[in-house]
N, C-alpha and C positions, 0 to 999 in steps of 0.2 A: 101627453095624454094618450093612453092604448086608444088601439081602437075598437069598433064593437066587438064584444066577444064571440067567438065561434064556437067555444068550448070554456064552459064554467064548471070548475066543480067546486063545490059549497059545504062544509063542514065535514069532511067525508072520514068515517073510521071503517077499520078493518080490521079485526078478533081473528086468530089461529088460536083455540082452546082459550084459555085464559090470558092469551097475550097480545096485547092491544096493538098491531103494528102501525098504522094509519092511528093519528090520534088528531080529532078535526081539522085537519090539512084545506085547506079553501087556496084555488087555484086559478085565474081567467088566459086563455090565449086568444089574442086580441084577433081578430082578422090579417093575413097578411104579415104574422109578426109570430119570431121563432122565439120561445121560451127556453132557455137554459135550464135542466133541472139537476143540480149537482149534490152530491154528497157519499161518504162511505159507504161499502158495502153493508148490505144490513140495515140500510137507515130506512128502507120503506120506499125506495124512489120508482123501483120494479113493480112494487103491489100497488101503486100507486098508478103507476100506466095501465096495470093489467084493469083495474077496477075503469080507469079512464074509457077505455076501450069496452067497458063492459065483456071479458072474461071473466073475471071472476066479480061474482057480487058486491056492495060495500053493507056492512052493518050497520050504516048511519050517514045521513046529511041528500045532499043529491048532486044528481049530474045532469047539466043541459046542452044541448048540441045546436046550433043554431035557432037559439030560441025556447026548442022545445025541450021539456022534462023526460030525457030518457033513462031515467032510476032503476025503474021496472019496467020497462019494454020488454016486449017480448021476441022469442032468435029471429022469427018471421018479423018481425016493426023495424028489428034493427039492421036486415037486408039490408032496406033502401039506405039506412043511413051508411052503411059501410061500403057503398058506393063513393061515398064524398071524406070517407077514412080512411088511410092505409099505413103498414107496419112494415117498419124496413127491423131485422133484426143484426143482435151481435152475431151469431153464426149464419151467412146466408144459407151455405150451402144444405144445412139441416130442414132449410126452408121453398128447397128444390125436390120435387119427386126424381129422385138420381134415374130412374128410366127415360124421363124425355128429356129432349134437345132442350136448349137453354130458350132459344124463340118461343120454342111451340109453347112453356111455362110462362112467357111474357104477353103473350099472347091469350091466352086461355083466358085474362080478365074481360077483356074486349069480346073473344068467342060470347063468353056468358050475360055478356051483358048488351048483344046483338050485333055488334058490329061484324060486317059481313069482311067473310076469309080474306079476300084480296085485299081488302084494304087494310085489316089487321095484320097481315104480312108486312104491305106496306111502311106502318108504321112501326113494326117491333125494329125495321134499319134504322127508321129514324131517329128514334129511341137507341137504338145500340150507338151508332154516331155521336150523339147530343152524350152520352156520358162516357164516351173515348175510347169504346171498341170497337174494331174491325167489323162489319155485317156479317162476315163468315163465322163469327162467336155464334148465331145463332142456330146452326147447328154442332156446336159442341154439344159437352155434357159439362152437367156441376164438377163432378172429379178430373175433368181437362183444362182446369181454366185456372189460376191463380184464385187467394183468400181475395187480395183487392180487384180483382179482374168477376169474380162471383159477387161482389158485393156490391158494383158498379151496375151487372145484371139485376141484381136486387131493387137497384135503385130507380132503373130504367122498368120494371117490372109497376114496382109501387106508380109511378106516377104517369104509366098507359092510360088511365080514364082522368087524367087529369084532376086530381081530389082535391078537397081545398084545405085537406090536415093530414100531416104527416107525423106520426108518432115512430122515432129514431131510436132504439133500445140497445146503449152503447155499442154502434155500428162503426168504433173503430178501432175498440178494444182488443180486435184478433189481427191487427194492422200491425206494419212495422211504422215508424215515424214519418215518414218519408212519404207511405200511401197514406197516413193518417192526414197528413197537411192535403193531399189532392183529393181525397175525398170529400172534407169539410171545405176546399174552395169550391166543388162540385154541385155539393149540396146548396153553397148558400147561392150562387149563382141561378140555381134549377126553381129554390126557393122564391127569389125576388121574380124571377123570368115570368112564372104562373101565377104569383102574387097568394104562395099556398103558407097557412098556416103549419107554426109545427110543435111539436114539447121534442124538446134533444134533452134524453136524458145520459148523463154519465159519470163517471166518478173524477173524471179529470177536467178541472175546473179550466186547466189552459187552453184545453180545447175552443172554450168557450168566445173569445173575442172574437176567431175566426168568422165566427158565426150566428150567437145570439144575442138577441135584443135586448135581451133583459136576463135576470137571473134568480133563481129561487133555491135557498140552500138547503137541505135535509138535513135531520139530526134526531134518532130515537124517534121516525113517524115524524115529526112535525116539523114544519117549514117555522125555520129561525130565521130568516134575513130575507129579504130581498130586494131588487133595486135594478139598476139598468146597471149592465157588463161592465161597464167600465168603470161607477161607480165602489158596484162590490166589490173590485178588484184593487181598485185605488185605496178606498177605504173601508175594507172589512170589520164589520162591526161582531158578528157573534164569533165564539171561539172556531166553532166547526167551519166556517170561511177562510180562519187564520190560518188552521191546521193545512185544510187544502192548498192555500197559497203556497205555503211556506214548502210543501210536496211536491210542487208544480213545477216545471220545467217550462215559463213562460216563453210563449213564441214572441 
């Protein structure tokens, strides 16, 4: 049985001109419990998070966040919530101001959200440590560091205020294989450690056992299958799962 949800979304569409890309997708991630979201490029899995996160609007159904109905909130309501959300992306470095030091970037959550200098110093070592860089990374720059060596920053950045949901937007897709296996032990470790929910989404389903609980496949906007990791993977019941398998270069 999941457990409470932290994040529901409930018949959710989403229109580009006449094209339906979200086609009632209903989605829960349970407290403490990472969701798989896999499928093709193009199948909706991107406009799906962004609407999750409230970027971009949905045209239909809703979204609740610990409870409450944040459909329409408004940019000021959903501050506080994006306190207790954060986004690690597929390109980090695109998600670094390239003028500051990589700390003073990890840091700057903590600045804003009151945590006094020293101890946010403090902690951006600890944080660089805890996800396997050297302390002296934090005064490099983005463009001095490695794609898996930036993305580790990324990661160490995202969970400075300690959130209780991580939204992962194929964060290993600019990896070679090799960082992909250490970032996904990284991840799920940091995951159960803080007890943080998360939706990982990506196109590659092998990723998946490393790391998610459960699994929800895309196909054309709408979730065809879903079930626990090992489940879908044992036995894939809709086409778009078989595809993937048969793709995958299982670990």
């Amino acid at each position: 049985m999941m457990n409470e949800p932290i994040l529901s979304l409930s018949h959710i569409k989403k229109k580009y001109s006449s094209h339906l890309v979200l086609d009632d997708v209903s989605i829960d991630i349970g407290i403490g419990e990472c969701v798989g979201l896999v499928g093709k490029s193009g199948c909706g899995k991107s406009t799906l998070m962004s609407v999750a996160t409230r970027m971009i609007p949905c045209d239909g159904g809703s979204i609740s966040f610990r409870g409450e109905d944040i459909t329409h909130a408004s940019r000021s309501a959903m501050m506080a919530y994006y306190a207790n959300m954060q986004m690690i992306f597929q390109q980090p470095i695109d998600s670094f101001d390239p003028r500051r030091a990589i700390g003073d970037s990890i840091m700057e959550p903590m600045i804003c959200r009151g945590v006094p200098r020293a101890e946010s110093k403090a902690r951006v070592i600890e944080l660089l440590m805890r996800v396997g860089l050297p302390e002296d990374y934090a005064e490099r720059y983005p463009h001095e560091v490695s794609g898996g060596e930036c993305q580790r920053a990324a990661i160490a950045r995202a969970i400075a205020m300690k959130p209780m949901l991580l939204f992962c937007d194929e964060i290993t897709s600019a990896l070679d294989a090799t960082v992909q296996k250490e970032i996904i032990i990284l991840m799920r470790e940091l995951i159960h450690e803080n007890h943080m929910a998360s939706l990982f989404v990506t196109h590659d389903i092998a990723l998946l056992p490393g790391i998610a609980d459960c699994v929800a496949v895309m196909a054309k906007g709408r979730i065809v299958e879903r079930g626990t990791t090992s489940d879908v993977i044992a036995h894939p019941k809709s086409d778009a799962a078989k595809e993937l398998i048969d793709a995958a270069d299982l670990w």
